[in-house]
Every structure is written in structure tokens, then in C-alpha cells.
Residue, then its C-alpha position, 0 to 999 in steps of 0.5 A: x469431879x464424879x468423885x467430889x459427889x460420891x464423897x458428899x454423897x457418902x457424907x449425907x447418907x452416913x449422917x442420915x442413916x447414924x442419925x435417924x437410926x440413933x433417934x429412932x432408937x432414942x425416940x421409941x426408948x423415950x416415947x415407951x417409957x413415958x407410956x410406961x411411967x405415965x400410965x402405970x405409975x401415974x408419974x409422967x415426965x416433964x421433960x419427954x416432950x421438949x425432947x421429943x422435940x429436940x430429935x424432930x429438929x434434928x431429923x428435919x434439919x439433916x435429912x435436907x441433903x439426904x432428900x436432895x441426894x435421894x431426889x425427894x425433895x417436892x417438884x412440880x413435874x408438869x413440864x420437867x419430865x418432857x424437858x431434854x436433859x439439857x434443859x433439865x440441867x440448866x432448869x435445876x443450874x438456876x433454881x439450885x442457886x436459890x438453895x444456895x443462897x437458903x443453904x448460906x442464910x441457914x449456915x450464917x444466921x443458924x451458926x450466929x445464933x448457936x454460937x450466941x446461945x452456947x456462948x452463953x449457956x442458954x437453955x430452954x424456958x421450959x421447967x427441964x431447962x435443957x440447954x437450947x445449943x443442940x437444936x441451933x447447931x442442927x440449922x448450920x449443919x443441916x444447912x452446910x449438908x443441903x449446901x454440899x449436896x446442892x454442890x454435887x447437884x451442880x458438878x452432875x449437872x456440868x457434867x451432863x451439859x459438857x456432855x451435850x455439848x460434846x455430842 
């Protein structure tokens, strides 16, 4: 089971850390350039910001997982820090099951509506006119990666109550 984890934790560090990495890189790239032809040239882009846009769907979108996997998704930390590990379990057992049902209605209805805009080639209102699949396939996704971390979440915390239990 320990394996299980370590394998989707792999997963959303890999995607992470590729992700981010290329649309910093991206990012900056984008963000120079408009400075550059927008203030020197007097020629700016119409299209930078819908971009622009497009990468803060998608790192907001596939950190969800990493966040979880990293522990830094926000909790109120009155009473969970004085809780046994045990009851820390079960606390994170019950709340995680509505991350799951979130995780399904982000894969569900997120998948629904990326498969009806690339089925029909949908693009942006915008004058750039971009295709709008990229940024609804980042809702599935970033839902399928919270789910599986949701997932690994659930196998530690097992873990710890079989552990309790055996003691």
C-alpha cells in the first residue's frame, strides 16, 4: 500500500515541478517580450494576456495535488494539532470524502465540458481567438491529480489506524 503512495506521489511532483518549471520559463518569456514590444516599439500584443491567462489555469488547477501531497492546503489548526494520531486520521478519513466528491464533480463535469468544446472547436471571444480545450482539460486533470492524492491520503491514514489498533 506504501508503494501505492510513493507512486502517485511521484506523479504529482513529476507534474508539478514540469509544469511549473516550463510556464515559469514560458511565463517570463511572454511577460519580456510584451514589455519589450509594447514599450519600445509601441506595438503590444493582443493576445499575451489571454495567455498569460491560460498558464494561471493551469498551475492553479495541477498544484492541487502537489498542495495536498505537501501538506499545504489551508486548515484551521485550533484543535487538529492536540488531536492523537488517531483522531487526526479519522478527522482527515471524514473531510477527505468531500475532496473526493469535489475531485468527482471537477473530473465529471470538467471532462464533460472539455470534451463539448474540443468536439467542437471551440475558441476564445477574444480578438487571438485561441482554442479555449487547453484550459478545460486543465479542470479534469487538475481534479484526477487532487483525487489520486486524496487517495494516497486515505491509504496513510489506514495505515496509522491499523497501527493504533494493533498497539
Amino acid at each position: 500500500m506504501d508503494g501505492i503512495s510513493k507512486i502517485i506521489a511521484s506523479i504529482n511532483t513529476f507534474i508539478t515541478e514540469v509544469v511549473s518549471a516550463g510556464i515559469l520559463v514560458l511565463l517570463t518569456l511572454l511577460v519580456v517580450y510584451e514589455v519589450i514590444v509594447r514599450y519600445f516599439f509601441d506595438a503590444p500584443t493582443f493576445w499575451s494576456m489571454e495567455v498569460t491567462q491560460y498558464m494561471f489555469c493551469a498551475i492553479s488547477m495541477l498544484a492541487g495535488g502537489y498542495c495536498l501531497l505537501r501538506d499545504g492546503h489551508v486548515r484551521v489548526d485550533l484543535f487538529y494539532p492536540n488531536m492523537t494520531p488517531k483522531t487526526q486520521a479519522w478527522v482527515e478519513i471524514v473531510t477527505y470524502s468531500l475532496t473526493v466528491l469535489l475531485c468527482v464533480i471537477l473530473i465529471w463535469l470538467g471532462g464533460d465540458e472539455f470534451w463539448r468544446v474540443l468536439s467542437s472547436m471551440k475558441r476564445s471571444d477574444s480578438i487571438a481567438a485561441l482554442p479555449l480545450w487547453p484550459v478545460w482539460l486543465m479542470i479534469p486533470l487538475g481534479g484526477l491529480l487532487l483525487l489520486l492524492q486524496v487517495i494516497a491520503r486515505y491509504i496513510k491514514n489506514i495505515q496509522v489506524l491499523i497501527e493504533e489498533n494493533s498497539k
